[in-house]
ZAMARGU-4260 file (C-alpha; in steps of 0.2 Angstrom, whole numbers, plus 5000, padded with zeros to 4 digits):
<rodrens>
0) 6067/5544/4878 | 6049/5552/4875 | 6042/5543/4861 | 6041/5555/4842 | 6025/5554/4838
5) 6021/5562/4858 | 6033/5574/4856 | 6027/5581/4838 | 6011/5581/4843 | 6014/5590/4859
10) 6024/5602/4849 | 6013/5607/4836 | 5998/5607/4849 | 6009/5621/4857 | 6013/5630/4841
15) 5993/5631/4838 | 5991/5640/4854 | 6005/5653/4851 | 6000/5656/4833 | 5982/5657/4837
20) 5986/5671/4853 | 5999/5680/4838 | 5989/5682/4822 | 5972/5679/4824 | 5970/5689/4809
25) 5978/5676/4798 | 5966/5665/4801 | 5950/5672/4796 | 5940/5659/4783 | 5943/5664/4767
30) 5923/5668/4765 | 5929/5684/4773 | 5942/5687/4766 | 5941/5703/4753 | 5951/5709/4740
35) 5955/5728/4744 | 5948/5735/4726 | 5932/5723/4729 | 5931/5731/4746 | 5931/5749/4736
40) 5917/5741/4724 | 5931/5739/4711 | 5936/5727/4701 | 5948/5711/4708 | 5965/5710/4700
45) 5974/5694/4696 | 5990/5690/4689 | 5992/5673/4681 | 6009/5662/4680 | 6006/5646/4670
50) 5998/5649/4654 | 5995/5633/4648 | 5981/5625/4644 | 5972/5626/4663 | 5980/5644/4666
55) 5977/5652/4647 | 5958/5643/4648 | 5949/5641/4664 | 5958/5655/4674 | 5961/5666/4657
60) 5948/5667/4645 | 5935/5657/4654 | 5936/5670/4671 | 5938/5688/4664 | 5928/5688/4649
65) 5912/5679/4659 | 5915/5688/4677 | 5922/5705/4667 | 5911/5715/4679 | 5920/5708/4694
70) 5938/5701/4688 | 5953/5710/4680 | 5969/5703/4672 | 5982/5714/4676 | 5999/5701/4671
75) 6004/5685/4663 | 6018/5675/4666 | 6026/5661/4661 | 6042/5652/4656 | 6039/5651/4639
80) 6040/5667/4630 | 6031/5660/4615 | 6016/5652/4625 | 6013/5670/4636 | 6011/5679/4618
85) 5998/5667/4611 | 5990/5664/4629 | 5988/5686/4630 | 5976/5683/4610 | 5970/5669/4616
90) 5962/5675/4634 | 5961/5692/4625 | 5967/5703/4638 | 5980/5720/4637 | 5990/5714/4651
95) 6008/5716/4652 | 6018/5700/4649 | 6031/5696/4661 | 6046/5681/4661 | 6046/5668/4674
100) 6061/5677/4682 | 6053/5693/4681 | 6038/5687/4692 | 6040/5698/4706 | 6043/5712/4695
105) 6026/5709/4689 | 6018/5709/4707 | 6029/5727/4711 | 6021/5734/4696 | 6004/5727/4694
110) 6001/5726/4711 | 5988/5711/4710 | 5976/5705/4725 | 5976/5689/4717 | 5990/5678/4712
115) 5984/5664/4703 | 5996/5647/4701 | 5994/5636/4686 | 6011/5631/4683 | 6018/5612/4683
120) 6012/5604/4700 | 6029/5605/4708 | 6031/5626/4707 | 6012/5628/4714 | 6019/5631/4733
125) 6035/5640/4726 | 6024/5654/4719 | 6010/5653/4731 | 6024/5657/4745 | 6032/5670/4734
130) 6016/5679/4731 | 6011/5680/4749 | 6027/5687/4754 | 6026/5700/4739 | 6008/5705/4750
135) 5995/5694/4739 | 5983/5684/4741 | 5985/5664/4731 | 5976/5656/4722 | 5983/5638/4716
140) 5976/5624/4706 | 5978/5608/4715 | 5987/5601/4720 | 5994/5613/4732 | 6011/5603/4737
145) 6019/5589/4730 | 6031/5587/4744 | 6029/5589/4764 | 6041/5600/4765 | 6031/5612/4755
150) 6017/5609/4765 | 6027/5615/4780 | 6032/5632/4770 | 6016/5636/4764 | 6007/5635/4782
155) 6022/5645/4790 | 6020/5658/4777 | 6003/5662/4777 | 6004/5663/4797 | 6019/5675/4795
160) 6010/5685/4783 | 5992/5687/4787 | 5989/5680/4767 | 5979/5666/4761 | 5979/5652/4748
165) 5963/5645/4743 | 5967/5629/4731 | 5953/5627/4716 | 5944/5609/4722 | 5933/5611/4708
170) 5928/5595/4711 | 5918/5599/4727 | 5906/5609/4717 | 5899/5597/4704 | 5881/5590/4706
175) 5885/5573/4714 | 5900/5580/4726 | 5885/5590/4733 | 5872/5580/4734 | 5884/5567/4741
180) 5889/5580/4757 | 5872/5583/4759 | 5866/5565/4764 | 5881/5563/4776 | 5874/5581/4784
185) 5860/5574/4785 | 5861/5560/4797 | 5852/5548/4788 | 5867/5536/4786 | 5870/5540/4806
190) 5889/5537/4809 | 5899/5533/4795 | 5911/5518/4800 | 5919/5516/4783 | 5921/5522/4763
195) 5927/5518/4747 | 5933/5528/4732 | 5938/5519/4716 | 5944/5530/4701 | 5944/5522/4684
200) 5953/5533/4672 | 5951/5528/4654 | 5962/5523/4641 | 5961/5540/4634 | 5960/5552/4648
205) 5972/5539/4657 | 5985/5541/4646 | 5985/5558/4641 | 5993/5559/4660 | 6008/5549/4654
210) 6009/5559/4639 | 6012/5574/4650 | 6024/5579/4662 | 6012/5571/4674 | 6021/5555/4673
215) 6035/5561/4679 | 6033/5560/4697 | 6047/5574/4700 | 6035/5587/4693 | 6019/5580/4695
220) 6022/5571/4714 | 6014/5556/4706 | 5996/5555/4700 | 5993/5552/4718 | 5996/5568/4723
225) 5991/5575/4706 | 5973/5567/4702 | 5970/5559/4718 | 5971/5577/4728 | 5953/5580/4719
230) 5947/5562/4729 | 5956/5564/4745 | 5949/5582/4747 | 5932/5576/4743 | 5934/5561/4754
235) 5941/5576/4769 | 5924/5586/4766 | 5914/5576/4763 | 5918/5566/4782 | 5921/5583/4789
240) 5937/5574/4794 | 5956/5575/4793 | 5970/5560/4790 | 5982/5553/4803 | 5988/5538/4794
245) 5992/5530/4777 | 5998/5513/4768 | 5999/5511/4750 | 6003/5500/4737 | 6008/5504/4720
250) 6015/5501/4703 | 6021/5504/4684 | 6014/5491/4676 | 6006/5497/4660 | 6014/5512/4654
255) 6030/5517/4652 | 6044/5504/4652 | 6030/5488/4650 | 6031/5488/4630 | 6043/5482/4616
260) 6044/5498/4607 | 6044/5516/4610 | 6048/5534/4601 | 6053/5551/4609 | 6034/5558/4605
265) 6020/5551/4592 | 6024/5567/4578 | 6041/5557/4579 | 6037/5537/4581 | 6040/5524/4569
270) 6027/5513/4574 | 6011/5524/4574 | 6002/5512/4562 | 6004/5496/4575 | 6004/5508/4593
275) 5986/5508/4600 | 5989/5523/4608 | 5995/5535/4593 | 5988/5551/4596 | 5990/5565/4585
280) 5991/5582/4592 | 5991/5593/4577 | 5973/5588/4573 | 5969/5600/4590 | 5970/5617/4582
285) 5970/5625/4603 | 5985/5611/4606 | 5996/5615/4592 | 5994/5634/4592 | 5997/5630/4613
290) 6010/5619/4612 | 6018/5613/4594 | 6021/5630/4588 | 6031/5634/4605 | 6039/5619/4609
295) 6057/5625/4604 | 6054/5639/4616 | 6054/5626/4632 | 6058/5609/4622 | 6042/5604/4629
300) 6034/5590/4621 | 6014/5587/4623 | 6014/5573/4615 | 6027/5564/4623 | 6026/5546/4621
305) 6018/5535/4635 | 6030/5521/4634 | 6044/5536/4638 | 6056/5523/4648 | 6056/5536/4661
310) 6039/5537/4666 | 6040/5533/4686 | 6020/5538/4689 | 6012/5523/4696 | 5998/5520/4686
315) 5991/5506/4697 | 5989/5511/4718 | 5977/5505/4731 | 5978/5518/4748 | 5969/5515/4767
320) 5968/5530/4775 | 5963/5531/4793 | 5956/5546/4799 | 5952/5558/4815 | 5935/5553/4816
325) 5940/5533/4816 | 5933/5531/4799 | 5943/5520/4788 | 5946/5524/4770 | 5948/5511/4757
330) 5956/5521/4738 | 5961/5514/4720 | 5965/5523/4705 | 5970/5514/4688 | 5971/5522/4674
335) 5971/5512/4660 | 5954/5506/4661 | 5941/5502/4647 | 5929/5516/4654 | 5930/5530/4664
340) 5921/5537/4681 | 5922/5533/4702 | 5913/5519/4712 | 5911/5531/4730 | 5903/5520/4744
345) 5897/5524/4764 | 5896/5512/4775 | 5886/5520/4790 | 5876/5512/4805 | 5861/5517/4798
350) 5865/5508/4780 | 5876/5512/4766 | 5877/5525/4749 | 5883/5518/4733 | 5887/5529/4720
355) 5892/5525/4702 | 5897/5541/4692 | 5903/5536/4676 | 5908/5547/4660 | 5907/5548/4644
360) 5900/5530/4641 | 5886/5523/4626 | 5874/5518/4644 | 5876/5535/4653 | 5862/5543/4639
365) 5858/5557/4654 | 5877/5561/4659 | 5869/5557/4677 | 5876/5547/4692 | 5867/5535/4702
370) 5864/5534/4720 | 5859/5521/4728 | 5854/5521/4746 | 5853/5503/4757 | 5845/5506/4774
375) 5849/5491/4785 | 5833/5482/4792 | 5826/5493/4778 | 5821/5497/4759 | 5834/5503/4744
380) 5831/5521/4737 | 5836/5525/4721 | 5840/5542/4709 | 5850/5551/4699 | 5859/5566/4699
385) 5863/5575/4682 | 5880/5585/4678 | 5878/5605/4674 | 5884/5611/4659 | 5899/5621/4655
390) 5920/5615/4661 | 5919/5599/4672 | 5900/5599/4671 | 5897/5618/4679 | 5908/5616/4692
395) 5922/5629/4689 | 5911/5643/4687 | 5903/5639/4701 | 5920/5642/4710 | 5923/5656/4701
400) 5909/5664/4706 | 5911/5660/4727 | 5928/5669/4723 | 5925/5683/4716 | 5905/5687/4715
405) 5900/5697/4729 | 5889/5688/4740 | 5888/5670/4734 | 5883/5658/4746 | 5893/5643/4751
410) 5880/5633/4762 | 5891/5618/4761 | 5907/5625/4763 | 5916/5621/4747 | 5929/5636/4746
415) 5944/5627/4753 | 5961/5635/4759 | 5978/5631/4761 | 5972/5617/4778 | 5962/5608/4763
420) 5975/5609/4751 | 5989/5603/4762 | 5979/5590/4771 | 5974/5582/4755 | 5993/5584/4746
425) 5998/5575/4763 | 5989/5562/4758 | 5996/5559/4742 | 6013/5561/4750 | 6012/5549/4762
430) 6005/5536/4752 | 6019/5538/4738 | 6033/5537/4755 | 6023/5521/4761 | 6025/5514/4742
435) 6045/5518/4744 | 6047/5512/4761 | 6033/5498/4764 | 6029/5509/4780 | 6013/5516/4788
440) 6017/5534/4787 | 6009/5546/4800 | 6003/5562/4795 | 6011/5571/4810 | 6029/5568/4806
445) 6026/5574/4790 | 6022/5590/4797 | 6023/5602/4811 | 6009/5610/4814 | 5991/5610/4825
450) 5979/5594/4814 | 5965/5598/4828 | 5966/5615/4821 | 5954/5622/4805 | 5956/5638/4797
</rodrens>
């Protein structure tokens, strides 16, 4: 019997071949691909499904009121009918507001180029499919997929269509992710042999996952899928490479079930006096108008309580990845930590970058991370590299501005399409199915289609 692994790679080596000779057209970069009213010198139309705080903020107010010359808002959608009326004062837009089950009703009358997908993590392929099959183009917060099976869907559809989903890696584009790509283009570490990523997220920002759905792996595909899509896709771009296998380990051993006490949310809980973690939500005028005043809408809670007994997020996980180009990825994240940031390290032939970016601490007085440069045989080189201003330090505009700003460059190659987004899901998958099983998981038999193959 022919070995799997040969079969399925022979299979989707084939597919390549056939899809490639059958809709080249598909498969143009998304740098070229253009809206048709930006094509007339009109205005971009987008539709929006998800209006929480992401959808109603970066991609409501913050993108049509600063890009207004380039980007409409032509529909709202969401399944909450309470949130889509405060999200439509809130973005301050006249577009028409549409039910979750009405949402290809809005793409027949609104006609959008743009779809964009800010929904729970679980629904982002569901819509991205749908609105490619409607004739749109997607746009979806990451991550893409939380499951392989989704990842399959969303590849076949864009091949069938001739559509494309670009997934919103803001993280490429900050000020360290930059100047981190390039030095590796640079060749000054010569061949990188190895790299670490460490993610500390604080007790704050930490928990405020396991408030959320987010620590709910059936909706959020577990933080490594969730939050460690942004590392893995840096870790992809950055080495210019793509994963063929993963082993994890991981755990639930500081939130959720691991105390004596806990309350349905912290408005409800008897023990907010003796909890550390008591957070009151109704002292955040956005999150109550947001959230609070529409829960009985949805029965969504935003403040759910972080020792929910339910909670199956790990929030401890060590990953190895081993990629395409033989380099050998060592990844952490915990997030219940006394301070927040990312160690990132390259271990090259030449010598080795460090690189501590850190957030919101008493000793970061510049908001800057420092690189550190070893050269074997050789001296250490030091600097910093200070954030932008604006959401995630400058980096969402800049995105914004690729996508819809005629002419942007993109030197470095940061717009990333549905290729990034499912190689860096796949990740996550397969380190959350090697958690389950205690396997190695390969990344094509997760999968079926061409991984030598970039769009």
């Amino acid at each position: 019997m022919e070995n799997k692994n040969n079969m399925a790679r022979r299979d989707f080596l084939g597919k390549g071949t056939k899809i490639v000779a059958a809709s080249a057209a598909a498969l143009t970069t998304l740098t070229t691909v253009v809206p048709s009213n930006a094509a007339n010198g009109g205005k971009i139309k987008v539709a929006l499904v998800g209006t929480g705080s992401r959808g109603s903020g970066t991609w409501g107010k913050n993108l049509i009121h600063p890009l207004k010359d380039y980007v409409e808002m032509v529909g709202l959608c969401d399944i909450n009918p309470k949130r889509l009326k405060y999200a439509k004062g809130y973005i301050d837009t006249d577009a028409p507001l549409y039910p979750s089950g009405d949402f290809d009703r809005m793409i027949k009358e609104t006609k959008p180029d743009y779809v964009i997908v800010t929904t729970p993590d679980c629904f982002h392929a569901h819509y991205a499919i749908r609105a490619m099959k409607l004739g749109c183009n997607a746009i979806s917060e990451k991550p893409l997929a939380t499951e392989a099976e989704q990842c399959q869907k969303l590849l076949d559809t864009e091949i069938q269509t001739g559509k494309s989903v670009t997934t919103t890696f803001n993280a490429r584009h900050g000020a360290s992710a930059e100047e981190i790509k390039r030095i590796i283009l640079s060749g000054e570490l010569g061949r990188i042999i190895s790299a670490e990523y460490h993610e500390y997220l604080d007790i704050d920002h930490g928990a405020s996952y396991f408030r959320r759905w987010h620590g709910k792996a059936r909706f959020s595909g577990s933080l490594l899928v969730h939050k460690a899509s942004h590392h893995f896709d840096q870790m992809n771009w950055w080495l210019d490479a793509e994963p063929e296998e993963v082993h994890a380990f991981g755990k639930v051993d500081f939130y959720g079930s691991n105390n004596p006490f806990r309350a349905r949310n912290c408005r409800s809980c008897p023990f907010t006096k003796k909890c550390k973690f008591y957070w009151d939500i109704m002292k955040d005028k956005r999150y109550k108008e947001l959230y609070v005043d529409n829960e009985d809408a949805d029965g969504y809670l935003r403040d759910g309580c972080v020792w929910d007994n339910e909670i199956d997020t790990y929030d401890s996980m060590t990953v190895e990845v081993k990629y395409n180009n033989g380099v050998i990825l060592s990844y952490s994240l915990n997030a219940y930590m006394p301070y927040e940031g990312q160690g990132i390290a390259f271990n090259g032939e030449n010598g080795r970058l460090d690189v501590r970016n850190f957030h919101r601490q008493p000793w970061d007085v510049n908001n800057s991370a420092e690189f550190r440069y070893t050269q074997s045989f050789g001296k250490t080189r030091t600097w910093g590299v200070n954030s932008g201003k604006g959401e995630h330090g400058g980096s969402d505009m800049k995105l914004k501005r690729l996508l819809f700003v005629p002419d942007e460059k993109d030197p470095l190659a940061k717009l990333a399409g549905s290729r990034a987004g499912v190689m860096s899901s796949l990740i996550g998958i397969a380190a959350r199915k090697s958690i389950e099983t205690g396997e190695r998981i390969k990344i094509a038999d997760l999968v079926d289609v061409p991984l030598n193959w970039k769009w």
